[in-house]
TIRO-2110 file (N, C-alpha, C; in Angstrom, 1 decimal):
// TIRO-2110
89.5, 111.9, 106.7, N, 1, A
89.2, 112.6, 105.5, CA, 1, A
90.3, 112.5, 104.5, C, 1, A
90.1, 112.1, 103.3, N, 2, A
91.1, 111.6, 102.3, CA, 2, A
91.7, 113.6, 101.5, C, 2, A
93.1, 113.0, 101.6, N, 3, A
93.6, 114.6, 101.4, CA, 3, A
93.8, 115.0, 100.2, C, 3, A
93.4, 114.3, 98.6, N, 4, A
93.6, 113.8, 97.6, CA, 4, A
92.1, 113.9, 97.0, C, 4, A
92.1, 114.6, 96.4, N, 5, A
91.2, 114.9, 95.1, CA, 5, A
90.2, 113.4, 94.7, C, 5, A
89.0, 113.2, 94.1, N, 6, A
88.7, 112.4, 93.7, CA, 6, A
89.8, 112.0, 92.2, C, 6, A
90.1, 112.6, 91.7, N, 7, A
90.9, 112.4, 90.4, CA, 7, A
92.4, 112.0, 90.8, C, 7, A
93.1, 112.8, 91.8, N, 8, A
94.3, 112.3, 92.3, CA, 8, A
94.5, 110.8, 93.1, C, 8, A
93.2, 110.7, 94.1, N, 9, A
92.9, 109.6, 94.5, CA, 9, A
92.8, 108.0, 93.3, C, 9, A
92.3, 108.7, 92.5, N, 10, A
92.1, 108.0, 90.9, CA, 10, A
93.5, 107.2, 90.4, C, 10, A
94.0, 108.1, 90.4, N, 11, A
95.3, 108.5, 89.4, CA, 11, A
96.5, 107.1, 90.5, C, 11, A
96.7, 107.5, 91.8, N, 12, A
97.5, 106.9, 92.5, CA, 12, A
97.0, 105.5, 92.8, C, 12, A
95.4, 105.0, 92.7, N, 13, A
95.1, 103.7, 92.8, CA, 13, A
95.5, 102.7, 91.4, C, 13, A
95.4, 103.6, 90.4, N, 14, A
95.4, 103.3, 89.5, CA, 14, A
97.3, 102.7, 88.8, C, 14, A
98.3, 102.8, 89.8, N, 15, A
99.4, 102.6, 90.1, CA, 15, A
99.4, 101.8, 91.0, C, 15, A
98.6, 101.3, 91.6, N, 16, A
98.9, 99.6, 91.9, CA, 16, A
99.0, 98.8, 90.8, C, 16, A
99.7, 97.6, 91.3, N, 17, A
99.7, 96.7, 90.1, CA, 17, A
99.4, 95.5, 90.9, C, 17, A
98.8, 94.6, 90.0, N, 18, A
98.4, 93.0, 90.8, CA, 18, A
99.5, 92.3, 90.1, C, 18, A
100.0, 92.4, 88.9, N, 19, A
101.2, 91.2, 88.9, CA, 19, A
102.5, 92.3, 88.6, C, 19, A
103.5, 91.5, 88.8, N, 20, A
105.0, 92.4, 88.6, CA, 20, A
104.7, 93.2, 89.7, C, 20, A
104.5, 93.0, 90.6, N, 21, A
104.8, 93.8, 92.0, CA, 21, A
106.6, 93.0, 92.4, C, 21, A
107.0, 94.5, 92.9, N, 22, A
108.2, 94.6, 94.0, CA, 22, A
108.3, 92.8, 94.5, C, 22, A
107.4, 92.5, 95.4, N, 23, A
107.8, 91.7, 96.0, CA, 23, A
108.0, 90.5, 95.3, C, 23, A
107.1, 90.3, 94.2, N, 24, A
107.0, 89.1, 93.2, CA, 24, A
108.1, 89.0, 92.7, C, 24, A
108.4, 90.1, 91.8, N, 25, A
110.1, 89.7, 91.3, CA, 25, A
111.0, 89.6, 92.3, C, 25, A
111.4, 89.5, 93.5, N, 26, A
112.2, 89.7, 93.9, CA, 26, A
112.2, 88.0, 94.2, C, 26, A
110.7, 87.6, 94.3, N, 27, A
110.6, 86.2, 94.7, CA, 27, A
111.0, 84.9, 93.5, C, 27, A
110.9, 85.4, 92.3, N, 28, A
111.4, 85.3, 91.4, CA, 28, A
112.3, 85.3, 90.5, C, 28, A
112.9, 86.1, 91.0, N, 29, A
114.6, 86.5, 90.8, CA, 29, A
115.5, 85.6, 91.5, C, 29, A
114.7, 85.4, 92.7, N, 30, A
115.1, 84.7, 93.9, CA, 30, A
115.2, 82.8, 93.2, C, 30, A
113.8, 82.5, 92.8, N, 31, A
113.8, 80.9, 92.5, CA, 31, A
114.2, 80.8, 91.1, C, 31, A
114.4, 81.7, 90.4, N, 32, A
115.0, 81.3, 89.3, CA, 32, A
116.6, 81.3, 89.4, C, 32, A
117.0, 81.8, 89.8, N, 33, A
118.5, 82.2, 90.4, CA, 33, A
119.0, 80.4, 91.2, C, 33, A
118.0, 80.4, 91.7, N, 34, A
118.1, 78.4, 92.7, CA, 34, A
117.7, 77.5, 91.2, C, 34, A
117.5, 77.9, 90.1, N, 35, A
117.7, 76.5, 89.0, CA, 35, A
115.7, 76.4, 88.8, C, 35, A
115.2, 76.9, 89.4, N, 36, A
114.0, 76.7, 89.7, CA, 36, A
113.0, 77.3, 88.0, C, 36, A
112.4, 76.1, 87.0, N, 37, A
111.8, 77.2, 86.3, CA, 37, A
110.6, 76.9, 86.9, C, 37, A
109.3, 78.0, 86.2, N, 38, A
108.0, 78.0, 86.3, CA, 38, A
107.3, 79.1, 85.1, C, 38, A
105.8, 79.1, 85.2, N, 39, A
105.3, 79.7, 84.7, CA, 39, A
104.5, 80.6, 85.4, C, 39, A
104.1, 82.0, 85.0, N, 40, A
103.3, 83.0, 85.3, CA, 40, A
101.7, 83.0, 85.4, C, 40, A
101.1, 83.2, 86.3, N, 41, A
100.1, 84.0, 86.3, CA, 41, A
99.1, 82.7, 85.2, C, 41, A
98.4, 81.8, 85.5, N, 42, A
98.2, 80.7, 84.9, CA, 42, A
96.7, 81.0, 84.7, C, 42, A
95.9, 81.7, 83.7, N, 43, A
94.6, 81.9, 83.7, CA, 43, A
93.9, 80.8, 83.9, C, 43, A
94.5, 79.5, 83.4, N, 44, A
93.4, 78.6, 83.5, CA, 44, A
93.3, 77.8, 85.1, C, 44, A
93.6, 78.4, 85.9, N, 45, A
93.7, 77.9, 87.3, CA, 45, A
93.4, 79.2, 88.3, C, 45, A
92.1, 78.5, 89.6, N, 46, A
91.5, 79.8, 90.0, CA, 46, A
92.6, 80.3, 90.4, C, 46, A
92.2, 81.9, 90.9, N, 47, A
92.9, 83.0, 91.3, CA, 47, A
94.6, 83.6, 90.2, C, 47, A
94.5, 83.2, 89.2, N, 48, A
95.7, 83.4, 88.5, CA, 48, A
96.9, 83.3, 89.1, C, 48, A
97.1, 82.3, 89.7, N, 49, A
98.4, 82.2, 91.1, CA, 49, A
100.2, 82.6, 90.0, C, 49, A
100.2, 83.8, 91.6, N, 50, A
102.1, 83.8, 90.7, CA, 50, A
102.7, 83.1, 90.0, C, 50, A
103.0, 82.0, 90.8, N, 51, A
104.3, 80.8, 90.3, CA, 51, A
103.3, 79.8, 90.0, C, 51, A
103.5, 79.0, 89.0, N, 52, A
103.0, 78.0, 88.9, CA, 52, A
104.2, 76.9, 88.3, C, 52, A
104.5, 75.8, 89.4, N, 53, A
104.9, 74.9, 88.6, CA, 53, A
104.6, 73.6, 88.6, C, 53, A
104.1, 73.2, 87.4, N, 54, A
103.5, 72.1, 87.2, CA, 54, A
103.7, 70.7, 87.2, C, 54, A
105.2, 70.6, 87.1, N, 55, A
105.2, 69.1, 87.2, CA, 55, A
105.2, 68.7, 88.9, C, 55, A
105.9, 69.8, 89.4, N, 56, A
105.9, 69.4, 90.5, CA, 56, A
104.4, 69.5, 91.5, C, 56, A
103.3, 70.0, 90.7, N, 57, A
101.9, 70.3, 91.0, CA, 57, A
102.0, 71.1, 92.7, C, 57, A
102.8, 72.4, 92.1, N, 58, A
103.0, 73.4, 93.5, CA, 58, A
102.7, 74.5, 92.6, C, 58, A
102.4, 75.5, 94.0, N, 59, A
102.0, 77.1, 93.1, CA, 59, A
102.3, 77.6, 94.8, C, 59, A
103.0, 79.0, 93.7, N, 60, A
103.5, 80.1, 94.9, CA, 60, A
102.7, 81.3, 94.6, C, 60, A
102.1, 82.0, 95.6, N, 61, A
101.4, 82.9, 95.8, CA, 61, A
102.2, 84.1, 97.0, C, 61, A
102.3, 85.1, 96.3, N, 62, A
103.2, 86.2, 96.5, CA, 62, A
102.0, 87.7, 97.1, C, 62, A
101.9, 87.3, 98.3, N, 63, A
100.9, 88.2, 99.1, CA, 63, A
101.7, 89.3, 99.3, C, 63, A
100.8, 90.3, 99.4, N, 64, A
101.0, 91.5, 99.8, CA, 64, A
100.7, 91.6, 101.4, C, 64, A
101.3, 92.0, 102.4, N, 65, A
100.3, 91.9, 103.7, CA, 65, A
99.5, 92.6, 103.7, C, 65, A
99.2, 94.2, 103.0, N, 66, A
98.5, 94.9, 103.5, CA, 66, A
97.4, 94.7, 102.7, C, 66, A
96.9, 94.2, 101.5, N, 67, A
96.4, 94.0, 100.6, CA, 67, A
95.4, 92.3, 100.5, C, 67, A
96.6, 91.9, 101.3, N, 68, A
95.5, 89.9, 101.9, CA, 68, A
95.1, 90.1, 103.3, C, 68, A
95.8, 90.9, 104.0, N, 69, A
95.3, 90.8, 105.3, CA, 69, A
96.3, 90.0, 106.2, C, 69, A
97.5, 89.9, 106.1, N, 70, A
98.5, 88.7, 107.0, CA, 70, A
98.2, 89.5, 108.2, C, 70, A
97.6, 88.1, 109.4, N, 71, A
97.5, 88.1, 110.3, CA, 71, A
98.8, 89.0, 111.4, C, 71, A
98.4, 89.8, 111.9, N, 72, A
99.5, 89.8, 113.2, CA, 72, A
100.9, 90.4, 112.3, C, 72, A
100.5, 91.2, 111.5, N, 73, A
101.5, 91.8, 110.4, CA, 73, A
101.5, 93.7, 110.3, C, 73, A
102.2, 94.3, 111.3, N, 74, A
102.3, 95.8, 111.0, CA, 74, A
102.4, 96.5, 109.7, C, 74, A
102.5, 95.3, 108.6, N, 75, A
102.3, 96.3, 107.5, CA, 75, A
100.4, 95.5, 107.2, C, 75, A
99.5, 95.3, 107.8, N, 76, A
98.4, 95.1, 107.4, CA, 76, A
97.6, 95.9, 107.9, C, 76, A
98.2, 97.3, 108.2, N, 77, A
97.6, 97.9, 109.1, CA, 77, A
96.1, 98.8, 108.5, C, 77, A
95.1, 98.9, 109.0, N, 78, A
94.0, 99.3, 108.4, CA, 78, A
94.1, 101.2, 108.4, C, 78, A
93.6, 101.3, 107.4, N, 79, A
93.5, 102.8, 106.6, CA, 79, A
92.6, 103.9, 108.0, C, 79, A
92.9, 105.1, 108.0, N, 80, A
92.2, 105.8, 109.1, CA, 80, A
91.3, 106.6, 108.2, C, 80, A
91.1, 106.7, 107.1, N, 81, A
90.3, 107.2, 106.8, CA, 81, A
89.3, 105.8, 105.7, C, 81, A
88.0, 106.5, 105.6, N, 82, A
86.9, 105.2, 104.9, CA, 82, A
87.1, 104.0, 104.9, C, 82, A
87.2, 103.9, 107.2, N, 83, A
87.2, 102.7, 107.4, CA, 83, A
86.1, 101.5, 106.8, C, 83, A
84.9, 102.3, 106.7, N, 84, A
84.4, 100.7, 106.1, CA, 84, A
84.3, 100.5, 104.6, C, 84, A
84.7, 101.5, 104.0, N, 85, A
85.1, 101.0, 102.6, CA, 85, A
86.4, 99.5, 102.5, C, 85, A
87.3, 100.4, 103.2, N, 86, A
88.5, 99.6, 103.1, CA, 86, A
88.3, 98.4, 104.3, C, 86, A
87.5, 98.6, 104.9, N, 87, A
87.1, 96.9, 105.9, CA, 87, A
86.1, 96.0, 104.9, C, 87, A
85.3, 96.4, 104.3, N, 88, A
85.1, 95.8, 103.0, CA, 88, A
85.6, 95.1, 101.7, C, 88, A
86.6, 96.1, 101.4, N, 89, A
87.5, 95.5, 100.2, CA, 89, A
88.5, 94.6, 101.1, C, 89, A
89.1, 94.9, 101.8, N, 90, A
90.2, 94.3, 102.4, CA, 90, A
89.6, 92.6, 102.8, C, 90, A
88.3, 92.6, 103.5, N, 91, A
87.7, 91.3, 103.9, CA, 91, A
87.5, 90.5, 102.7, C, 91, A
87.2, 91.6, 101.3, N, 92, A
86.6, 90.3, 100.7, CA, 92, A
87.6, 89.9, 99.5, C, 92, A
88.8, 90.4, 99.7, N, 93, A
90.2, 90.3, 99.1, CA, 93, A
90.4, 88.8, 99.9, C, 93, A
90.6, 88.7, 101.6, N, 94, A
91.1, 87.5, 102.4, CA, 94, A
89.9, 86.4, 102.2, C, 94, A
88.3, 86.4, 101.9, N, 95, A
88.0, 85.3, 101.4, CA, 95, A
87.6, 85.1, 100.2, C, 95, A
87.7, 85.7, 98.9, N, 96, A
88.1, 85.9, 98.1, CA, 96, A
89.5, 84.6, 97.6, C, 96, A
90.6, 84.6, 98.4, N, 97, A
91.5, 84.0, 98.9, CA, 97, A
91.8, 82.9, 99.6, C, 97, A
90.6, 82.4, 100.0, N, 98, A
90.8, 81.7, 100.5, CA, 98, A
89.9, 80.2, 99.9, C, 98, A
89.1, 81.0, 99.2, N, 99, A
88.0, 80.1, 98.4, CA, 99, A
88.9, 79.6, 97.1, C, 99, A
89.8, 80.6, 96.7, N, 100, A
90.7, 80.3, 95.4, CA, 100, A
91.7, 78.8, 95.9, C, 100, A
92.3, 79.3, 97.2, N, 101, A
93.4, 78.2, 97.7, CA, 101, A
92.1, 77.1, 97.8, C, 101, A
91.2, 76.8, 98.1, N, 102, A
90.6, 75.8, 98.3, CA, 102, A
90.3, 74.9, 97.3, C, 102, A
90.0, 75.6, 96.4, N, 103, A
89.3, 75.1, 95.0, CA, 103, A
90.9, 74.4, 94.2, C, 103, A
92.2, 75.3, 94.6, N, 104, A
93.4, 74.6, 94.0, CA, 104, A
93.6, 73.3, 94.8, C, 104, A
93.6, 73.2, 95.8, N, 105, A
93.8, 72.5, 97.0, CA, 105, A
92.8, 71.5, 96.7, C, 105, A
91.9, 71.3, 96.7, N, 106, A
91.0, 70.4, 96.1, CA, 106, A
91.0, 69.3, 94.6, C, 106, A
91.8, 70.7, 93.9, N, 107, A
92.6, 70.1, 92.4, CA, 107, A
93.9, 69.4, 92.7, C, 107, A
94.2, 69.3, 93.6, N, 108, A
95.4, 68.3, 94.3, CA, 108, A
96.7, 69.1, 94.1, C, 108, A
96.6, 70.5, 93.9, N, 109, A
97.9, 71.6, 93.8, CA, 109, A
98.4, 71.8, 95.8, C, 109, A
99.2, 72.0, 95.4, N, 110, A
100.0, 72.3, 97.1, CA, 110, A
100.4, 73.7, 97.0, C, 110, A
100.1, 74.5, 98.2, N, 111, A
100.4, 76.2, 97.9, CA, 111, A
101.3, 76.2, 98.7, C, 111, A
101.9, 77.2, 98.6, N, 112, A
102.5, 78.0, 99.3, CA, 112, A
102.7, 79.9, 99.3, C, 112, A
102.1, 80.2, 100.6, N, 113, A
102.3, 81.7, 100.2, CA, 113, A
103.5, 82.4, 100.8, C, 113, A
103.8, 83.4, 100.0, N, 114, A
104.8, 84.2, 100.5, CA, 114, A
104.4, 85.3, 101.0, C, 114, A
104.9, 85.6, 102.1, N, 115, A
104.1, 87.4, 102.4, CA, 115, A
105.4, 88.5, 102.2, C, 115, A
105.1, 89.5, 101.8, N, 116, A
105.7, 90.7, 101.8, CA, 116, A
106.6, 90.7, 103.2, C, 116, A
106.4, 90.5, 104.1, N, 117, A
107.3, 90.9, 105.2, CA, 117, A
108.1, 89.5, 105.4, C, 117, A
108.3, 88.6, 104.9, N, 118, A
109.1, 87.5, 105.0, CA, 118, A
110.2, 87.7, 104.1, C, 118, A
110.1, 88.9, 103.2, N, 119, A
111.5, 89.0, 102.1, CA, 119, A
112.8, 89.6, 102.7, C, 119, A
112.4, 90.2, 104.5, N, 120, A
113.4, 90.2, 104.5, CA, 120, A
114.5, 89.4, 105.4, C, 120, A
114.2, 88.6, 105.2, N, 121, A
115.0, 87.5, 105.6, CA, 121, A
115.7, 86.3, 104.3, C, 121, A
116.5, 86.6, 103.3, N, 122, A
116.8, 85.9, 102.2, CA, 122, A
116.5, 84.7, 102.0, C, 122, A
118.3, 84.2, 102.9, N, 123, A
118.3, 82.9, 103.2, CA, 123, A
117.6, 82.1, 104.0, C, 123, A
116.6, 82.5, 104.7, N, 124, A
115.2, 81.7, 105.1, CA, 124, A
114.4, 81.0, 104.3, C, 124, A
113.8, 82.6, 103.9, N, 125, A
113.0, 81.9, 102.5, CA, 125, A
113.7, 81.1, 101.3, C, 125, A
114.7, 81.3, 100.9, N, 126, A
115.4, 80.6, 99.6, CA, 126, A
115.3, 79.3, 100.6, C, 126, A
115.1, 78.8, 101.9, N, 127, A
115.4, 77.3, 102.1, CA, 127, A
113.5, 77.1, 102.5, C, 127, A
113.1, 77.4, 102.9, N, 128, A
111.5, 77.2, 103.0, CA, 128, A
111.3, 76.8, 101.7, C, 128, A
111.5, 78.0, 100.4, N, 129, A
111.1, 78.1, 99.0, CA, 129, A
111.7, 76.4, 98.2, C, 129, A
112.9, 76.4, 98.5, N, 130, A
114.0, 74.5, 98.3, CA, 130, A
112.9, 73.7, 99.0, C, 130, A
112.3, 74.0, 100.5, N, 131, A
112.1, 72.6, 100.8, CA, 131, A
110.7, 72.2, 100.0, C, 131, A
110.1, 73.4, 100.2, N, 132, A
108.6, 73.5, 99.6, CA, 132, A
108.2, 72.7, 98.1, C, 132, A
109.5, 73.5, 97.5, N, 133, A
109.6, 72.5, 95.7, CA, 133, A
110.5, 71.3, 96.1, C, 133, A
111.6, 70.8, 96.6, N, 134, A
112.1, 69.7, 96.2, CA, 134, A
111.5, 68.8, 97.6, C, 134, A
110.8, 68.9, 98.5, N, 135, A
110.2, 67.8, 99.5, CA, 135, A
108.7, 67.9, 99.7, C, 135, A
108.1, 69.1, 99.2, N, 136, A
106.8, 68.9, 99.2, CA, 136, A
105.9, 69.4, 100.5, C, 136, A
107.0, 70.5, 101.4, N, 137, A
106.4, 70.5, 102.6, CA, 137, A
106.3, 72.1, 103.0, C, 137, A
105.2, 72.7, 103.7, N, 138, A
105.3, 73.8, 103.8, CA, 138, A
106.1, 73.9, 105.6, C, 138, A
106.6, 75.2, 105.7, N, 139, A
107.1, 75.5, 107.3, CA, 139, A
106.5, 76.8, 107.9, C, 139, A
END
């Protein structure tokens, strides 16, 4: 049973954000800080992907775990209350996502996703994030 008001319930959904999230700038802060430019949120390419950079025809996609679904991930943990609302949204968020990466992937773009639970490890990702733009290879 949700302990929040229809209106309060409202009010705190309504405080998510899909771009300029926590984890995005930090991924951001992170590749531009490495010499790295790009562009934002690219309407004309499915799913509006975070990073886009073009010459190198790579895009970074800055997952949330609990929000895409990362497999085998304690923060994707499912809600105890209006389990099948949120087994609903939650499923059609991960193929929703997965139809996007296909359709880029098909346009001959190379992804890379970042998950929320991978930020905290810096210097990992800052060398994943290097190899990914300057050799073309995901790890």
């Amino acid at each position: 049973m949700d302990t929040l008001t229809p209106e309060e319930r409202s009010q705190r959904m309504a405080r998510v954000r899909s771009v300029d999230t926590k984890p995005e700038m930090f991924v951001r802060k992170l590749i531009h800080g490495m010499g790295y430019r790009y562009r934002l949120h690219c309407r004309d390419l499915p799913g509006k992907p975070d990073l886009v950079f073009r010459s190198r025809k790579a895009i970074i996609f800055v997952h949330g775990c609990f929000w895409h679904r990362h497999e085998m991930c304690s923060l994707a943990r499912m809600p105890k209350s209006r389990v099948e609302f949120w087994s609903a949204k939650l499923e059609g968020n991960r193929l929703r996502d997965a139809l996007k990466i296909a359709a880029l992937q098909a346009s001959g773009w190379r992804i890379l996703i970042v998950w929320e639970c991978q930020l905290k490890l810096k210097e990992q990702l800052a060398e994943r994030l290097r190899h990914f733009l300057d050799e073309g290879e995901t790890r």
